[in-house]
FITISE-725809 format. One record per residue: residue number from 1; residue in one letter; x, y, z of N, C-alpha, C, O in turn. Coordinates in nm, 3 decimals. Example, Ala and Ser with C-alpha at 12.3 -4.5 7.8 and 13.67 -1.06 7.14 Angstrom:
(1 "A" (1.319 -0.569 0.780) (1.230 -0.450 0.780) (1.320 -0.330 0.780) (1.424 -0.332 0.846))
(2 "S" (1.285 -0.225 0.708) (1.367 -0.106 0.714) (1.290 0.003 0.787) (1.341 0.114 0.804))
***
This chain:
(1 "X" (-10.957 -1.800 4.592) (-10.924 -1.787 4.731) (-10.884 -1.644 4.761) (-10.854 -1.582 4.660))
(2 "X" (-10.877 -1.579 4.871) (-10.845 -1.437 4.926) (-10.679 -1.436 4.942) (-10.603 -1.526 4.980))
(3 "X" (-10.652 -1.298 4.896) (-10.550 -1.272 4.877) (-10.458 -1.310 5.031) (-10.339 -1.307 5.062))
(4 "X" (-10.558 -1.337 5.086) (-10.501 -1.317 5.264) (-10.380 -1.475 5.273) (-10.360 -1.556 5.183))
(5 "X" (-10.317 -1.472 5.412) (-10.197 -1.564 5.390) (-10.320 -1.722 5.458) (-10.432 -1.736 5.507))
(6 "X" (-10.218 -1.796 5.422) (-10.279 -1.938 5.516) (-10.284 -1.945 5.617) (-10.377 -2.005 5.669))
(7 "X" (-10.170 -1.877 5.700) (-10.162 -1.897 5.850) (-10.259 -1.735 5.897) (-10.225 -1.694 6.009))
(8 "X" (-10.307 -1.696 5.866) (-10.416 -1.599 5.893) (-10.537 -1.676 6.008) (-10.619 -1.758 5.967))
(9 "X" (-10.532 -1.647 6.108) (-10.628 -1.702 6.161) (-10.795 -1.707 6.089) (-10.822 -1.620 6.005))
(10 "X" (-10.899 -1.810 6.125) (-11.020 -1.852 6.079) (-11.115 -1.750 6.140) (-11.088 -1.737 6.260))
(11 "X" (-11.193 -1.693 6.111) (-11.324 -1.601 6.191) (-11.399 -1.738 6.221) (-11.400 -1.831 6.141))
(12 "X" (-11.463 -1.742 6.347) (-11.551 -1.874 6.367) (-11.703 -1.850 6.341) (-11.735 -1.759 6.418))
(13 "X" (-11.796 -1.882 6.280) (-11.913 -1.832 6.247) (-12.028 -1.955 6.245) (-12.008 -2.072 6.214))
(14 "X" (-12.134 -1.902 6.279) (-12.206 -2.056 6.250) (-12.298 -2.057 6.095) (-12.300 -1.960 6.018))
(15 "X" (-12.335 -2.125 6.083) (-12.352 -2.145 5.931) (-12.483 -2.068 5.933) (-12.490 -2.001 5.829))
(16 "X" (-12.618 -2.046 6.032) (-12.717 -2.022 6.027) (-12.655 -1.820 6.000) (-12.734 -1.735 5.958))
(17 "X" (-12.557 -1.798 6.023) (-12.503 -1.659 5.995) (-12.435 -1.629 5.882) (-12.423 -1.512 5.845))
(18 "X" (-12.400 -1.698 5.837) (-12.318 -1.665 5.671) (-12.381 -1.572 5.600) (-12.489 -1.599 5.548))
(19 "X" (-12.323 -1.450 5.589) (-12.377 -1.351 5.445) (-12.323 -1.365 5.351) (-12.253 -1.459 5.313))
(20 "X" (-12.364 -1.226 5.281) (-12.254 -1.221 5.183) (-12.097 -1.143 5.233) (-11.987 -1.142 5.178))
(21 "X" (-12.149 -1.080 5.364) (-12.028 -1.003 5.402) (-11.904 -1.104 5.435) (-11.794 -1.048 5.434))
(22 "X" (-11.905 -1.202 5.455) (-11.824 -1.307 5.456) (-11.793 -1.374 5.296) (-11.691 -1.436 5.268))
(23 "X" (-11.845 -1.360 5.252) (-11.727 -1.407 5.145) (-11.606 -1.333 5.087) (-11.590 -1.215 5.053))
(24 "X" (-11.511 -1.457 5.086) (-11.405 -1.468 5.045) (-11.274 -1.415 5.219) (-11.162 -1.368 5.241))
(25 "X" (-11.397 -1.467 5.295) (-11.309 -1.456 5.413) (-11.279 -1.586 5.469) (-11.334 -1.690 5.432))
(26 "X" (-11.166 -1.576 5.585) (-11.125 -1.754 5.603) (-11.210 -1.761 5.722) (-11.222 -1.676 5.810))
(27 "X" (-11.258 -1.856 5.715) (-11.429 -1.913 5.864) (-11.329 -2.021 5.906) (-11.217 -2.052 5.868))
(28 "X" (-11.409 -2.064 5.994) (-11.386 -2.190 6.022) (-11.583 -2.214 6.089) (-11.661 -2.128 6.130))
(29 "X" (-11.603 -2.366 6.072) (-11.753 -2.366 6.091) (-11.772 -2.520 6.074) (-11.725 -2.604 5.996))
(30 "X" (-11.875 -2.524 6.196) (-11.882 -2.691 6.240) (-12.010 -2.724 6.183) (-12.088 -2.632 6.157))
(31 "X" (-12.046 -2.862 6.158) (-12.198 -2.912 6.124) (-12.168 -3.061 6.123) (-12.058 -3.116 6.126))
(32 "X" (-12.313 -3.122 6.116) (-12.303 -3.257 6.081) (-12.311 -3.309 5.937) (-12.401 -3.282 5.857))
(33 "X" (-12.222 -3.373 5.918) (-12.213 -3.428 5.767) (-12.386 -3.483 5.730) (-12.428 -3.575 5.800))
(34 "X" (-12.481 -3.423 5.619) (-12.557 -3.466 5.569) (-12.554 -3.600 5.451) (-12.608 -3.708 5.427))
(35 "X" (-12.421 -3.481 5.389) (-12.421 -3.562 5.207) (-12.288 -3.563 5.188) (-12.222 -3.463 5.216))
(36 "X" (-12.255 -3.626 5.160) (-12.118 -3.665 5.055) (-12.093 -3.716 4.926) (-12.081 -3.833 4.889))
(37 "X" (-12.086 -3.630 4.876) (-12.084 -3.625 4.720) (-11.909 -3.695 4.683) (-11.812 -3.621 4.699))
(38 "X" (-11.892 -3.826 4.638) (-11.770 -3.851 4.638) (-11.689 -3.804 4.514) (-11.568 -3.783 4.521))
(39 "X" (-11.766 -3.789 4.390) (-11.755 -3.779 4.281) (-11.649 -3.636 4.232) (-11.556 -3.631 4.152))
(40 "X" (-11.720 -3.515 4.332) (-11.679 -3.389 4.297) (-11.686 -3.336 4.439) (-11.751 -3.238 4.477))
(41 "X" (-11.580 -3.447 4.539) (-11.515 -3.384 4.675) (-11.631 -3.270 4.700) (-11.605 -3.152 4.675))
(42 "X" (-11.748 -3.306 4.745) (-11.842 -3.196 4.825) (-11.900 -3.271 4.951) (-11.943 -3.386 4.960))
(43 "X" (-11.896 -3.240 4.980) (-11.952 -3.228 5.179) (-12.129 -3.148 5.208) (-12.132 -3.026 5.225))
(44 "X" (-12.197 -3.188 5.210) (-12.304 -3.100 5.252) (-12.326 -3.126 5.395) (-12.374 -3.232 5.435))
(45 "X" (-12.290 -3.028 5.473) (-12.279 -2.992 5.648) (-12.439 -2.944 5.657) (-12.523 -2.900 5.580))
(46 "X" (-12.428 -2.985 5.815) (-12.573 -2.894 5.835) (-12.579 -2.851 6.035) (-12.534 -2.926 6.122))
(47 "X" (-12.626 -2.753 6.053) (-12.660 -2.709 6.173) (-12.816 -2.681 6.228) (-12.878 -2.576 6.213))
(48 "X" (-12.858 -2.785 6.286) (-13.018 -2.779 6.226) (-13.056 -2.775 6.161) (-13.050 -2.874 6.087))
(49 "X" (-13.160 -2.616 6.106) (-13.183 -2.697 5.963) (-13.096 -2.593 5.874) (-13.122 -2.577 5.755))
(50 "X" (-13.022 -2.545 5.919) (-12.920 -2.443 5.835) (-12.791 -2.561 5.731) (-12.724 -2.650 5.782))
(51 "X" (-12.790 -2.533 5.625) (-12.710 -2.616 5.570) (-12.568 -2.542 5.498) (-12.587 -2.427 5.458))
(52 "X" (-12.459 -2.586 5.484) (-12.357 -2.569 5.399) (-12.242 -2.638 5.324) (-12.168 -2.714 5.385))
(53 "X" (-12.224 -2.609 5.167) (-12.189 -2.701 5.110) (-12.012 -2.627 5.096) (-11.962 -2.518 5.069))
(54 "X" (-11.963 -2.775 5.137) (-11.815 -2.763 5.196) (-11.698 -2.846 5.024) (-11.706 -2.968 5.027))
(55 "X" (-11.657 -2.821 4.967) (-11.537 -2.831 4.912) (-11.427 -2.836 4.951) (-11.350 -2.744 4.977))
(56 "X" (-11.404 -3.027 4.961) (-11.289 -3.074 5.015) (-11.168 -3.137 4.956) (-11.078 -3.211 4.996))
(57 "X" (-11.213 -3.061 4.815) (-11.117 -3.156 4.725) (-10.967 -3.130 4.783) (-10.889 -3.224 4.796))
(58 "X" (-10.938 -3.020 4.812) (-10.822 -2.966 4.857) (-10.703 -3.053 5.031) (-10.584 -3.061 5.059))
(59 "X" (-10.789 -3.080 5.073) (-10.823 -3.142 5.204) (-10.786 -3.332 5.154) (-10.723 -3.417 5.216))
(60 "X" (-10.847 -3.339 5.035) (-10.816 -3.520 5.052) (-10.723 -3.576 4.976) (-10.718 -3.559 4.854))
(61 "X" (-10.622 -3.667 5.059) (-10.505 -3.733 5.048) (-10.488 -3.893 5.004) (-10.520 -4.001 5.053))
(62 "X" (-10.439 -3.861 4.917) (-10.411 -4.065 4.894) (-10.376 -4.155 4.995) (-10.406 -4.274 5.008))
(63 "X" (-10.303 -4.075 5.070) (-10.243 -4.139 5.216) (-10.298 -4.149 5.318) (-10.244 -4.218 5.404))
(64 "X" (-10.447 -4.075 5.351) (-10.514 -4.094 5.453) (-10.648 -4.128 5.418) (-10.693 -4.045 5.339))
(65 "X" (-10.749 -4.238 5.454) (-10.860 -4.279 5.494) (-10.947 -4.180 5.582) (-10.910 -4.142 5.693))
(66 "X" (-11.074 -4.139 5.518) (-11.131 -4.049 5.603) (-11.274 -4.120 5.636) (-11.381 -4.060 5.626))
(67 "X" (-11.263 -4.244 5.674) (-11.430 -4.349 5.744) (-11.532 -4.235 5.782) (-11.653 -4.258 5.780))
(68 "X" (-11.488 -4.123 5.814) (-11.630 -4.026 5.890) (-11.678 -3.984 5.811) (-11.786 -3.927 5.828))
(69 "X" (-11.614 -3.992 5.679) (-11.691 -3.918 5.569) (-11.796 -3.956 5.499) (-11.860 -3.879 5.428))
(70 "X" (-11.822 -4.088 5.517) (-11.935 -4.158 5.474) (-12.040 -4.204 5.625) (-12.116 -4.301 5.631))
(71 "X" (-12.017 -4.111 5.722) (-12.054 -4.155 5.872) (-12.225 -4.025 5.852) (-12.218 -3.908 5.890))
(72 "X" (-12.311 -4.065 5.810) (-12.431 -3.940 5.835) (-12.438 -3.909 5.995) (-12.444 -3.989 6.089))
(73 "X" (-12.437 -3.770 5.995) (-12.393 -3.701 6.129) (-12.299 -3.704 6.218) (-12.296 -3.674 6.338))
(74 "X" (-12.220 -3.746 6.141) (-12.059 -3.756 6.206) (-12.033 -3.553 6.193) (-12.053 -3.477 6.099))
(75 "X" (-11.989 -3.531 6.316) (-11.964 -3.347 6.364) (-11.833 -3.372 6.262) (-11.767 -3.473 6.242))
(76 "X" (-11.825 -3.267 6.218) (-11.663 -3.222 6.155) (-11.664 -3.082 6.121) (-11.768 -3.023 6.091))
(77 "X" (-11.543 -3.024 6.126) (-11.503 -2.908 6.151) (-11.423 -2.839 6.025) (-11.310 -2.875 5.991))
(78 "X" (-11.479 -2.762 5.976) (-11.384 -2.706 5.842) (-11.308 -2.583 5.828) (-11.376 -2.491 5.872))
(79 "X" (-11.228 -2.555 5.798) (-11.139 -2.384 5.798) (-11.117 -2.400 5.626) (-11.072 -2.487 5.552))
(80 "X" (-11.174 -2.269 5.610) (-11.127 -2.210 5.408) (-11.194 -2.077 5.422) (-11.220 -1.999 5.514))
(81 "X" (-11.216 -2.086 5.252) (-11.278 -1.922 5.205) (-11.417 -1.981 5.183) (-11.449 -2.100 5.176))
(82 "X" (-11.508 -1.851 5.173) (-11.658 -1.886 5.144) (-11.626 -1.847 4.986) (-11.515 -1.818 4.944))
(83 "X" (-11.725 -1.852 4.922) (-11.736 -1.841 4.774) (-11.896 -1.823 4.779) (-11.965 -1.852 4.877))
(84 "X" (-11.940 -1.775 4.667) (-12.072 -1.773 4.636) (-12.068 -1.915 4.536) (-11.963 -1.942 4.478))
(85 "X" (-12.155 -1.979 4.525) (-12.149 -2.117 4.450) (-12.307 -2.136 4.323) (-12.423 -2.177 4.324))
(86 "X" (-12.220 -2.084 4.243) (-12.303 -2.018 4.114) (-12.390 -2.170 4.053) (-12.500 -2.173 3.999))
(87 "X" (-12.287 -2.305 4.088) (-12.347 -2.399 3.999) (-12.485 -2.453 4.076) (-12.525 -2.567 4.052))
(88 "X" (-12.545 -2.378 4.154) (-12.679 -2.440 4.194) (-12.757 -2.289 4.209) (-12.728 -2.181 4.262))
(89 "X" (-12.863 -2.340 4.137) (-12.994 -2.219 4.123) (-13.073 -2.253 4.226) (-13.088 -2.362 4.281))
(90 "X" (-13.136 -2.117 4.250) (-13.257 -2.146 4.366) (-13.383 -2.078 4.341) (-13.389 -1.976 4.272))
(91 "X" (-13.480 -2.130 4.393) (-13.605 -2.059 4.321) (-13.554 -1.904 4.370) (-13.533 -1.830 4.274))
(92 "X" (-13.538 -1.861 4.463) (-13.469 -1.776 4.519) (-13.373 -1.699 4.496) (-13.268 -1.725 4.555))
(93 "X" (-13.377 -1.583 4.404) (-13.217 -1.518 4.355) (-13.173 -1.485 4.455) (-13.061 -1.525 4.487))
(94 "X" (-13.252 -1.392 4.544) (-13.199 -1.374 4.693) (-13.159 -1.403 4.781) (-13.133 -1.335 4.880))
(95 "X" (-13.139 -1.570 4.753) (-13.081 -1.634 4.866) (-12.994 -1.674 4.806) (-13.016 -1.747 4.710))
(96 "X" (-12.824 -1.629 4.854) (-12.744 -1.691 4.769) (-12.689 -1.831 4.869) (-12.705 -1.861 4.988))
(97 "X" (-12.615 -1.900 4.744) (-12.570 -2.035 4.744) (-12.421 -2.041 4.830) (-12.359 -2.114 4.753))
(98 "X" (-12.343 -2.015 4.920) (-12.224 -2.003 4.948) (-12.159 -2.172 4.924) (-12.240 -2.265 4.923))
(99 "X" (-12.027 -2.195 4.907) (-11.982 -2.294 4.927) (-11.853 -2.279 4.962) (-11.780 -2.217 4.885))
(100 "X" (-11.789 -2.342 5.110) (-11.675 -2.284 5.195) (-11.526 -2.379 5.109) (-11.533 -2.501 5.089))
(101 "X" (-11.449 -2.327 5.085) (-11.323 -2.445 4.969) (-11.287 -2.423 5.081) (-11.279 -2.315 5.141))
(102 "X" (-11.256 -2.567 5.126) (-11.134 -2.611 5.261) (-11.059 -2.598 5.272) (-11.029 -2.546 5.164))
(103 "X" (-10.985 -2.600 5.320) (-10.838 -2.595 5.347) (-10.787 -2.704 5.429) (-10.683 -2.768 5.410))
(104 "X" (-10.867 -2.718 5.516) (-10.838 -2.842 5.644) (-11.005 -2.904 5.690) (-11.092 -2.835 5.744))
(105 "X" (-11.013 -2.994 5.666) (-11.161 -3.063 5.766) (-11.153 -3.185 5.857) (-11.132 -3.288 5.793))
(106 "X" (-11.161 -3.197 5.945) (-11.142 -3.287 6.066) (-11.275 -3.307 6.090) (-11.369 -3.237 6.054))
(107 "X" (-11.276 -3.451 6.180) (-11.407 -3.496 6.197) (-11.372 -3.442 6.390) (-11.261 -3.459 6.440))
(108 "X" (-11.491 -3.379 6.471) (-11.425 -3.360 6.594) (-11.559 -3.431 6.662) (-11.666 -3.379 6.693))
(109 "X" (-11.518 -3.558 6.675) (-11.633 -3.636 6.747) (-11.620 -3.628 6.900) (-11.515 -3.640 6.962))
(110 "X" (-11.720 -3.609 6.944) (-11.751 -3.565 7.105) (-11.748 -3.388 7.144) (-11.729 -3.318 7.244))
(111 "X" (-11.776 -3.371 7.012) (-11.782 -3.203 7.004) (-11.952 -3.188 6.996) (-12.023 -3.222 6.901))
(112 "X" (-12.004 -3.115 7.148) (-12.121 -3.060 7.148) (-12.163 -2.922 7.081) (-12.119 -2.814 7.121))
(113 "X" (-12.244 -2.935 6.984) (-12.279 -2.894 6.839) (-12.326 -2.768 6.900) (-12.279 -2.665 6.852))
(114 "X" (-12.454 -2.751 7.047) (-12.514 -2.680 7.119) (-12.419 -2.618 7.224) (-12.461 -2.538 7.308))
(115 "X" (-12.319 -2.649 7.219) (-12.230 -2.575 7.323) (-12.131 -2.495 7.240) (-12.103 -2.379 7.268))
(116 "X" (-12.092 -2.541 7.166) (-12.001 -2.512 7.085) (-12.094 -2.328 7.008) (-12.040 -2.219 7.025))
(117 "X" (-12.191 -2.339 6.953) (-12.303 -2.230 6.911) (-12.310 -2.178 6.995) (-12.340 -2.067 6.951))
(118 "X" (-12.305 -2.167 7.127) (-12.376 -2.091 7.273) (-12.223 -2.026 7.242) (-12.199 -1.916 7.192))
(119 "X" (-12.120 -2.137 7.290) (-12.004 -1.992 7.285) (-11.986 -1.902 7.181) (-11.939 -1.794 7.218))
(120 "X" (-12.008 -1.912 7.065) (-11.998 -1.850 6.974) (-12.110 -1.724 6.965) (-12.072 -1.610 6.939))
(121 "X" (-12.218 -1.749 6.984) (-12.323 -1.623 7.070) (-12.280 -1.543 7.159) (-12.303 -1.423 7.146))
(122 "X" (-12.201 -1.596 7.277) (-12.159 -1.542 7.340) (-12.048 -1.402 7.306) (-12.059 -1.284 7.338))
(123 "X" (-11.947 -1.468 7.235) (-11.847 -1.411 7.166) (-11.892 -1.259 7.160) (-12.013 -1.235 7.169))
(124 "X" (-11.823 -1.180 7.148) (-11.830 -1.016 7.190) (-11.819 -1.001 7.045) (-11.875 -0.893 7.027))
(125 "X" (-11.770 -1.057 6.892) (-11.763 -1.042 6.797) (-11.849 -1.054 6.682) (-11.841 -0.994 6.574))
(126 "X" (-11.974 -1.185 6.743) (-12.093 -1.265 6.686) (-12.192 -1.181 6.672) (-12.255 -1.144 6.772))
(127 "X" (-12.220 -1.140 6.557) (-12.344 -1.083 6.488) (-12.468 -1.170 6.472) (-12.465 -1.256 6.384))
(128 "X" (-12.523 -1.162 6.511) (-12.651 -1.271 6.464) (-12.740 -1.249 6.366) (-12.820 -1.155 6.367))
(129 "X" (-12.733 -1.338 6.272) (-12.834 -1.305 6.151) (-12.950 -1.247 6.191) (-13.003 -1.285 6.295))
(130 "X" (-13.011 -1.137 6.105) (-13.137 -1.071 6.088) (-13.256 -1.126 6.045) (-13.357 -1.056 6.035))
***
């Protein structure tokens, strides 16, 4: 994780933008649940066809029930660090693997996926991938 504090605010980014210049910075970044890996707390999010694999081990509690997590395309919302995520190869060296370790993930149902991206375009801060 980055040396940075917890209460550090999240940069908001959409997943189709993730570099490498973002890792090990705190995001926050929405998608629809694809996959849920229960075994080894992973999340695979997706934004069209942009995908990202979310690490929630951190995030899940004995005390709370999370039903959306097994919901395919249930919207949820994650804040952590990016990481490069070495344990999956790609035909592709060049395309690296990121995987975001949570910190917090909420499911935010009635959150428009396309509105939510427009503001974030908008944003005076939003770089758009090349």
């Amino acid at each position: 994780m980055s040396s940075g504090h917890l209460n550090d605010p999240a940069r908001v980014v959409r997943i189709d933008a993730l570099t490498q210049d973002h890792i090990s910075q705190k995001l926050r970044v929405t998608g629809r649940i694809r996959l849920y890996d229960v075994k080894n707390a992973l999340v695979c999010i997706a934004d069209e066809q942009d995908t990202l694999i979310v690490d929630i081990s951190l995030c899940l509690s004995g005390y709370h029930s999370y039903p959306w997590l097994h919901e395919e395309n249930a919207v949820v919302m994650a804040i952590g660090y990016l990481e490069r995520f070495n344990e999956i190869s790609t035909d592709d060296d060049d395309t690296p693997v990121f995987v975001l370790r949570a910190l917090l993930i909420k499911e935010q149902r009635g959150l428009d996926l396309a509105v939510w991206n427009k503001a974030i375009e908008l944003s005076p801060t939003h770089r758009h991938p090349s």
